[in-house]
C-alpha positions as CSV (number, residue, x, y, z in Angstrom):
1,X,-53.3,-17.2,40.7
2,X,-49.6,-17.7,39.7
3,X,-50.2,-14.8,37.1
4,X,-51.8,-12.1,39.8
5,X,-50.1,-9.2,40.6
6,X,-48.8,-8.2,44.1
7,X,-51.7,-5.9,45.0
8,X,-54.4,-8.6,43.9
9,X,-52.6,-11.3,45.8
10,X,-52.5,-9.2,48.9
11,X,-56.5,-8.9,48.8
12,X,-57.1,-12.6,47.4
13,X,-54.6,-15.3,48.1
14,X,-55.2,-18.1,50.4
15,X,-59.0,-17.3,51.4
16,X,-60.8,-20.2,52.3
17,X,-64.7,-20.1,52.7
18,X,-67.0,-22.0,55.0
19,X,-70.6,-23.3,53.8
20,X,-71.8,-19.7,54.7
21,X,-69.8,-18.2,51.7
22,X,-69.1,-14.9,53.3
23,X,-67.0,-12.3,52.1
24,X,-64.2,-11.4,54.6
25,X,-62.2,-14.2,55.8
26,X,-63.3,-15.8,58.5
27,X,-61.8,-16.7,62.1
28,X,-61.8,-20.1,63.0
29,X,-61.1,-19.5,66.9
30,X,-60.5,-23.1,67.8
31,X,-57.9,-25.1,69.3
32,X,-58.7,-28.5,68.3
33,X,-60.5,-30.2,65.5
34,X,-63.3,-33.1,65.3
35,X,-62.7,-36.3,63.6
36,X,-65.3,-38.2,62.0
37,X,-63.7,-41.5,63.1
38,X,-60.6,-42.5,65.2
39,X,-59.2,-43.9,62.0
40,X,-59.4,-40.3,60.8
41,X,-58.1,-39.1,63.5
42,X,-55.0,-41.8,63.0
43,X,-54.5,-40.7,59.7
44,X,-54.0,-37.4,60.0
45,X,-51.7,-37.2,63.0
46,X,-49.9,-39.9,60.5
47,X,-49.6,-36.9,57.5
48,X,-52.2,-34.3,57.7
49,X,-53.7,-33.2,54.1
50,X,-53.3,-29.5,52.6
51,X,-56.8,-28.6,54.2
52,X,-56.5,-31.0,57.6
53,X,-56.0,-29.7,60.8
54,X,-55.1,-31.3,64.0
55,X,-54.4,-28.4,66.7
56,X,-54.0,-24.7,66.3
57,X,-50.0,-25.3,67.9
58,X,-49.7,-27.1,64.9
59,X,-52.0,-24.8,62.7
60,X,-55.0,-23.6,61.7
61,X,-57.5,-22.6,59.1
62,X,-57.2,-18.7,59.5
63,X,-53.7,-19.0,59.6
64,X,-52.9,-21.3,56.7
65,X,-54.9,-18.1,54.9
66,X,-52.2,-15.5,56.1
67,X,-49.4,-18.3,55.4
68,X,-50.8,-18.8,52.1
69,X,-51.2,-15.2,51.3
70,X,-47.4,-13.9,52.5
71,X,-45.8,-16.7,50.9
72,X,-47.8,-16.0,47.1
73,X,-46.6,-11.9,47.6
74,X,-42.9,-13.2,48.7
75,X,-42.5,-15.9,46.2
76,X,-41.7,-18.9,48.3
77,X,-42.9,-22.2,48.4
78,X,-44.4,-21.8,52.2
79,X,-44.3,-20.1,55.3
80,X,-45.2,-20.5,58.8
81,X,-46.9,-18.1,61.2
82,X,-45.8,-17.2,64.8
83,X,-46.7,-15.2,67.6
84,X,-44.1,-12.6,67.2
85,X,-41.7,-11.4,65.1
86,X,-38.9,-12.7,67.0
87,X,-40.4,-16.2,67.6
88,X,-40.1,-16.1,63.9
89,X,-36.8,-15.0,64.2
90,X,-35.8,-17.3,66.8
91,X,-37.4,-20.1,65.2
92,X,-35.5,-19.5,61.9
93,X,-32.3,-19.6,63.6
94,X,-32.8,-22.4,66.4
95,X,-34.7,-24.7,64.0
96,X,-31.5,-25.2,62.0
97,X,-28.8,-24.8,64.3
98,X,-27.2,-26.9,66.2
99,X,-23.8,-27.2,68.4
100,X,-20.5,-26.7,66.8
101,X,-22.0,-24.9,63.8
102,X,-20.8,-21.6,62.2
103,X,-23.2,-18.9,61.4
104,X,-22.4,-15.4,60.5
105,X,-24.2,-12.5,61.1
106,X,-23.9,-8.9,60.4
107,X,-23.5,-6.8,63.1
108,X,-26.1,-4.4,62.6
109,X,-28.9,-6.3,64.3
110,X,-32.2,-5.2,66.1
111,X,-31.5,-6.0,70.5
112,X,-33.5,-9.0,70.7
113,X,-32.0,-10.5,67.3
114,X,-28.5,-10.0,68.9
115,X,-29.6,-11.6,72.0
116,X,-30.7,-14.6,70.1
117,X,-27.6,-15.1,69.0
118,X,-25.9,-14.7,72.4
119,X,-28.2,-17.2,73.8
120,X,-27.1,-19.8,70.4
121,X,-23.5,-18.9,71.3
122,X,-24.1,-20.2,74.9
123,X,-25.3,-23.8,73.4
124,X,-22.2,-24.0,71.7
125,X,-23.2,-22.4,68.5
126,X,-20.2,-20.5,66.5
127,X,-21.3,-16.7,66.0
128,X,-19.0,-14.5,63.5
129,X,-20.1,-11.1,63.8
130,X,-19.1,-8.5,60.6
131,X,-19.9,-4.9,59.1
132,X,-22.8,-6.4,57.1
133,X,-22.0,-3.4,54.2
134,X,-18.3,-4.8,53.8
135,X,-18.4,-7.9,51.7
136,X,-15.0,-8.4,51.8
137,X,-15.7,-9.1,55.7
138,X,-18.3,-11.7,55.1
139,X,-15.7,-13.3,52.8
140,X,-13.1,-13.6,55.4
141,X,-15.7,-14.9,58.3
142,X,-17.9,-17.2,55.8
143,X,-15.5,-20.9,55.3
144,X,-16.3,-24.5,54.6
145,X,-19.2,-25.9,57.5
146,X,-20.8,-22.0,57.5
147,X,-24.2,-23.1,58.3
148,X,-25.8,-20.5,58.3
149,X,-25.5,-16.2,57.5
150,X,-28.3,-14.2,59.0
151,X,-28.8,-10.7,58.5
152,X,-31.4,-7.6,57.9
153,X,-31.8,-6.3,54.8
154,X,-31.7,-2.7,56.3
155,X,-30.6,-2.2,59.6
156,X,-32.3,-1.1,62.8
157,X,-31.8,1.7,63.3
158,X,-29.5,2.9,61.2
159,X,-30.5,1.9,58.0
160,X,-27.3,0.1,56.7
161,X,-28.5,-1.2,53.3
162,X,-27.0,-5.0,53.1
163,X,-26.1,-6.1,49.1
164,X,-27.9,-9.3,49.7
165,X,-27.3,-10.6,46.2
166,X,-23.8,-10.2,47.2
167,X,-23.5,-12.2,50.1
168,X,-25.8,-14.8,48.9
169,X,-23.2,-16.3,46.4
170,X,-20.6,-15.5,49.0
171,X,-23.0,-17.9,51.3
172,X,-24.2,-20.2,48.5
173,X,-20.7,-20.9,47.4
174,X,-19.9,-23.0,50.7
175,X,-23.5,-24.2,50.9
176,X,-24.9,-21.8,53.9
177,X,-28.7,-21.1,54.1
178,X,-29.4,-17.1,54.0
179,X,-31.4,-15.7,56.3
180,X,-32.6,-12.1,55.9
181,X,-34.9,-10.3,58.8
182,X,-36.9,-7.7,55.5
183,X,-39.0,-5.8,58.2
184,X,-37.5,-2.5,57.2
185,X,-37.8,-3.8,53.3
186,X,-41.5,-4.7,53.8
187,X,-43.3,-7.1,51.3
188,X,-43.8,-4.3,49.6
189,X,-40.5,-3.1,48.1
190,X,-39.2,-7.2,49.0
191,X,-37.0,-8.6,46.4
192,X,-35.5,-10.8,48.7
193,X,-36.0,-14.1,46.8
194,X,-35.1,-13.1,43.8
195,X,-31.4,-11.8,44.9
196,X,-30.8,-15.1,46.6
197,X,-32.5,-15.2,50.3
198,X,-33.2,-18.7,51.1
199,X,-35.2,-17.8,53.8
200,X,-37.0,-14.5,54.6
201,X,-38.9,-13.3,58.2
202,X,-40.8,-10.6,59.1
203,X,-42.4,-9.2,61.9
204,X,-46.2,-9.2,61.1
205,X,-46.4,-6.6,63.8
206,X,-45.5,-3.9,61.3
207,X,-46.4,-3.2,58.1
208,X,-48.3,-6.1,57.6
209,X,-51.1,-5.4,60.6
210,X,-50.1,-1.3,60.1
211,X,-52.1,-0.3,62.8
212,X,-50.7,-1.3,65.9
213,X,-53.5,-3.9,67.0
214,X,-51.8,-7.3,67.2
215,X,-48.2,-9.3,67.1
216,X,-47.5,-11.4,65.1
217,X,-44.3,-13.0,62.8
218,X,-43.9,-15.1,59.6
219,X,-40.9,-17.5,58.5
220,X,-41.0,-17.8,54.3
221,X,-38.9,-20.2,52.7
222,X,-38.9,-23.7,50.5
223,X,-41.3,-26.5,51.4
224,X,-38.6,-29.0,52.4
225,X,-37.3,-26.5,54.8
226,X,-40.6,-24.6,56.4
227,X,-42.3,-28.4,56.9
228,X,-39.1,-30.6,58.0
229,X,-36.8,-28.1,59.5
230,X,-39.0,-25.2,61.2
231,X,-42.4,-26.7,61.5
232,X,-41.5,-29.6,63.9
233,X,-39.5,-27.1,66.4
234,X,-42.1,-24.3,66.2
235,X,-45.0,-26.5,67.2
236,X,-43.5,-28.4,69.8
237,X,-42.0,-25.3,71.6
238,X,-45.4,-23.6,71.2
239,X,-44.5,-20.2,69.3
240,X,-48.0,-20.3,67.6
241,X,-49.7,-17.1,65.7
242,X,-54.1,-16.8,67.1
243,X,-56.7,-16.9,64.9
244,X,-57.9,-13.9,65.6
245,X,-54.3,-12.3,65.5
246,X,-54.1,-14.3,61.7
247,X,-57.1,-12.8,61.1
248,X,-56.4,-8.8,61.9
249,X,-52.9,-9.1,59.7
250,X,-55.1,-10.8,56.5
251,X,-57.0,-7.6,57.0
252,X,-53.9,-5.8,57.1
253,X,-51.9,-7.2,54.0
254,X,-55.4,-5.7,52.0
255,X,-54.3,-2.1,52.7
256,X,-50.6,-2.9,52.6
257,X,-49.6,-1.7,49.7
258,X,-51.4,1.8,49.8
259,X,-50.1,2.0,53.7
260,X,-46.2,1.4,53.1
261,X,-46.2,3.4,49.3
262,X,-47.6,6.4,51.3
263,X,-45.1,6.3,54.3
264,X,-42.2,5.6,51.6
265,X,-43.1,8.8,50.0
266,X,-43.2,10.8,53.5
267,X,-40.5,9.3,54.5
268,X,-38.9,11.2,51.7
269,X,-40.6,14.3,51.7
270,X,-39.4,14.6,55.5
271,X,-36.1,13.4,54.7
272,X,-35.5,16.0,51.7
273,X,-37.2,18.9,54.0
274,X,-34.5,18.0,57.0
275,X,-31.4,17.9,54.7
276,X,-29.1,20.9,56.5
277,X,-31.0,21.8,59.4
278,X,-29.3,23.2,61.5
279,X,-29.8,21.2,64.6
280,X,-29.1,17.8,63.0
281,X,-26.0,16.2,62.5
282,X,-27.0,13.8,60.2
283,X,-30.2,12.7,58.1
284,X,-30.2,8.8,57.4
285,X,-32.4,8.2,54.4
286,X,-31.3,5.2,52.4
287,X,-33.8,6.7,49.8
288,X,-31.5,10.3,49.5
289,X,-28.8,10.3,47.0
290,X,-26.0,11.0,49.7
291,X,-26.6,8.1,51.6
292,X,-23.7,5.7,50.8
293,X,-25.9,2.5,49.7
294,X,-28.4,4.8,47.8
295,X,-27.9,2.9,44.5
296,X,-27.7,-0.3,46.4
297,X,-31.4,0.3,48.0
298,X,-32.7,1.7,44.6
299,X,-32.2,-1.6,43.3
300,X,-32.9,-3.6,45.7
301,X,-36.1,-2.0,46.8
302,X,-36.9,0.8,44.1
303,X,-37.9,2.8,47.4
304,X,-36.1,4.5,50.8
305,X,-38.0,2.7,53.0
306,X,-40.8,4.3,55.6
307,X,-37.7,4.9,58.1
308,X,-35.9,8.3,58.4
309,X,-33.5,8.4,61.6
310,X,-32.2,11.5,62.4
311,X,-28.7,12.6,64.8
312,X,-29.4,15.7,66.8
313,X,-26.2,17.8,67.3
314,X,-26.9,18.1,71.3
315,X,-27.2,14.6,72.2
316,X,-29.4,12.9,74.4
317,X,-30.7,16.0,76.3
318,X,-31.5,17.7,72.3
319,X,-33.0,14.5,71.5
320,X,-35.1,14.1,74.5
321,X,-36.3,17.9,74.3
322,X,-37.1,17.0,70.4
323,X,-39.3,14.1,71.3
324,X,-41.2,15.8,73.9
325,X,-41.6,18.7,71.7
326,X,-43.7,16.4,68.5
327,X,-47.4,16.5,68.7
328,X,-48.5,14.2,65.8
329,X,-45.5,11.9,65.7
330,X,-46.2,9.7,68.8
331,X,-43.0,8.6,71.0
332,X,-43.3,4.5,70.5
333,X,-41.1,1.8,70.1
334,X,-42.9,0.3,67.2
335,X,-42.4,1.2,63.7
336,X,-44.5,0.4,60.6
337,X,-47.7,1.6,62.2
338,X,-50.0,3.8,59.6
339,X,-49.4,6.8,62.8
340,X,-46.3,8.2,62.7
341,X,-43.8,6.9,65.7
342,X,-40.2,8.2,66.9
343,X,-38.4,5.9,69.2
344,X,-34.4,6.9,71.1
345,X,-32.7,3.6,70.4
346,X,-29.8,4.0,73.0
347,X,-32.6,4.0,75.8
348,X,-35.3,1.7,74.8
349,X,-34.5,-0.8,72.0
350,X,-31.2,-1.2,71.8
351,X,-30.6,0.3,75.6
352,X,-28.8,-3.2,76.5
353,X,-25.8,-3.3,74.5
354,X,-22.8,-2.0,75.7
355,X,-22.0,1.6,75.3
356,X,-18.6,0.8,72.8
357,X,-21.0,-2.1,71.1
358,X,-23.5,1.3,70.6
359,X,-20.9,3.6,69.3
360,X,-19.3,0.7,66.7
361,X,-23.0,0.6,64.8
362,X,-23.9,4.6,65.4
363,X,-26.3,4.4,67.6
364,X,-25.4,7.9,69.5
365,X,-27.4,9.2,72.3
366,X,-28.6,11.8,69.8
367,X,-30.0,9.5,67.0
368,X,-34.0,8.9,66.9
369,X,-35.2,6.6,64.8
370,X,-38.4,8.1,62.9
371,X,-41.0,5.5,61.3
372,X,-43.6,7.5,59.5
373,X,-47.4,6.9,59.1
374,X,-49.9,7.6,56.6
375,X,-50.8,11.3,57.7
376,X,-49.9,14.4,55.5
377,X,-46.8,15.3,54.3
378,X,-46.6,18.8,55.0
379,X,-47.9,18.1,58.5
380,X,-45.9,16.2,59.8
381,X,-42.9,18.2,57.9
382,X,-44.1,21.2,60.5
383,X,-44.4,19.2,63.2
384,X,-40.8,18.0,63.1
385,X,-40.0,21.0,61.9
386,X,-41.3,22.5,65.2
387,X,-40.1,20.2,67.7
388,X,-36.9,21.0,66.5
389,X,-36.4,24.2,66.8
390,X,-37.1,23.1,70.9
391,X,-34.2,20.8,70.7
């Protein structure tokens, strides 16, 4: 299994089968488990086996399958499955933090990841906030006691490419754990590991299901620190992934690879169609050669990403007329789905943050943030194409 490729492990890892012997996984949609004996019963709540269950808080057949299967494709030791991406964000953080210690973050975050770390601030956790592209600025903030660094790989919604290698041994040096959000990476294009991420979360809610059916999150790391750090705060606060949930992402991660290459590639084909139109300010494609960690993303991801986002010239009012102007691209504020979404960060996901907090990371009332699906190219190259000249 060791020696399968990516796209075999995403169709074959981790499946466990029942007497029955059926194909497609299966959904084990209990919340507790028999015991032939109450000395079974003793022994397992004592150190449950690889295969032993005790209560779907703590987990659960059809989830060990999906924790299984996104660990083998991410290369770490183990993982743990939640009910949202930002339990598994919260988790990650909470689980290992504690009062008077230092993490540093970059500044670029998705809303709910900054508000995490407000609420860690407020219980007496040290926050350092920095331009997560300047690694002379996570030099000056990381010292002696850093805890922890957390940071995505590319921003929301900008797409600020982070070198991660970089701030790894920056990190590593005074003996922090990274921690690196890769939803805009995806599994797919993920080299997280590898370039020195100690710990690596995703919101299953994207690319992984792909079709907008279900939430869900993952936290990937070492055995020592998914089973003795995260494990014993995650089920006993209660941030556990369903069965059936687990099951509709271990359908997903089958098609994964076919869903997130496609998008990549219409995410540049839209992004080299827009370059000098008019009506935009800017194009944001960390997968165009003028975007200023092009190289950067080409290495670490060998792709662009399946995120354009775009600045109108007329602000919010050309953005607004722009949005109501699309016909296949849908006006959501998810992104990864296999149908193409558009969401106006200033007003939905990142609408709390203080308007100078906006302007510092970019996020102008004119910038959309585009995720695209798995439709045609050229269609959906009109369809923006159209919608803009009504901006």
């Amino acid at each position: 299994m060791d020696d399968w490729k990516t796209a075999t492990k995403l169709v074959h890892t981790g499946a466990r089968r029942s007497q029955y012997g059926e194909m497609s996984e299966a959904i084990f949609l209990t919340q507790g488990f028999v015991y032939e004996s109450a000395e079974q019963a003793e022994a397992r709540f004592i150190e449950a086996g690889a295969d032993e269950f005790i209560y779907a808080r703590y987990g659960n057949p059809t989830v060990r399958m999906f924790e299984e299967r996104i660990a083998a494709i991410e290369g770490t030791e183990d993982a743990f499955a939640t009910a949202s991406g930002m339990a598994a964000v919260n988790g990650a953080l909470t689980a290992l933090l504690k009062a008077g210690d230092h993490v540093v973050a970059a500044r670029a975050l998705f809303g709910s990841c900054l508000y995490v770390l407000e609420i860690l601030g407020r219980f007496g956790v040290e926050v350092t906030l920095v331009d997560g592209t300047d690694l002379g600025q996570w030099r000056a903030a990381v010292r002696a006691g850093t805890r922890a660094v957390f940071l995505e790989s590319v921003s929301n919604p900008t797409l600020e490419v982070i070198d991660l290698k970089g701030v790894a041994e920056i990190a590593h040096a005074v003996g922090a754990t990274v921690i690196v959000d890769n939803v805009f990476a995806t599994p797919t294009f993920s080299k997280a590991v590898a370039l020195g991420a100690d710990v690596v979360v995703y919101s299953a809610t994207k690319h992984i299901d792909g079709s907008g059916r279900c939430l869900g999150g993952v936290v990937c790391g070492t055995k020592q620190y998914i089973r003795k750090v995260l494990e014993p705060y995650l089920k006993h606060t209660g941030a556990a992934l369903s069965p059936f949930n687990a099951w509709v992402l271990l359908k997903g991660m089958e098609t994964l690879n076919l869903r997130v290459n496609q998008q990549a590639a219409n995410a540049l084909a839209l992004a080299e169609a827009l370059q000098g139109h008019g009506k935009l300010a800017q194009v944001i494609y960390p997968g165009l050669a003028d975007h200023p960690q092009h190289a950067l993303a080409m290495a670490q991801m060998g792709a662009g990403g399946t995120v354009v986002t775009l600045e109108l010239k007329g602000g919010q009012a050309a953005a607004f007329r722009f949005l109501n102007a699309l016909g296949i691209v849908k006006i959501s504020n998810n992104l990864g789905d296999a149908k193409s979404i558009i969401t106006h960060p200033a007003t939905t996901t990142h609408q709390r943050l203080p308007a100078e907090q906006k302007a510092a990371l970019g996020i102008t009332p004119g910038l959309v943030r585009l995720s695209l699906g798995i439709e045609d190219a050229g269609d959906l190259i009109s369809d923006v194409r159209t919608a803009l000249a009504e901006a």
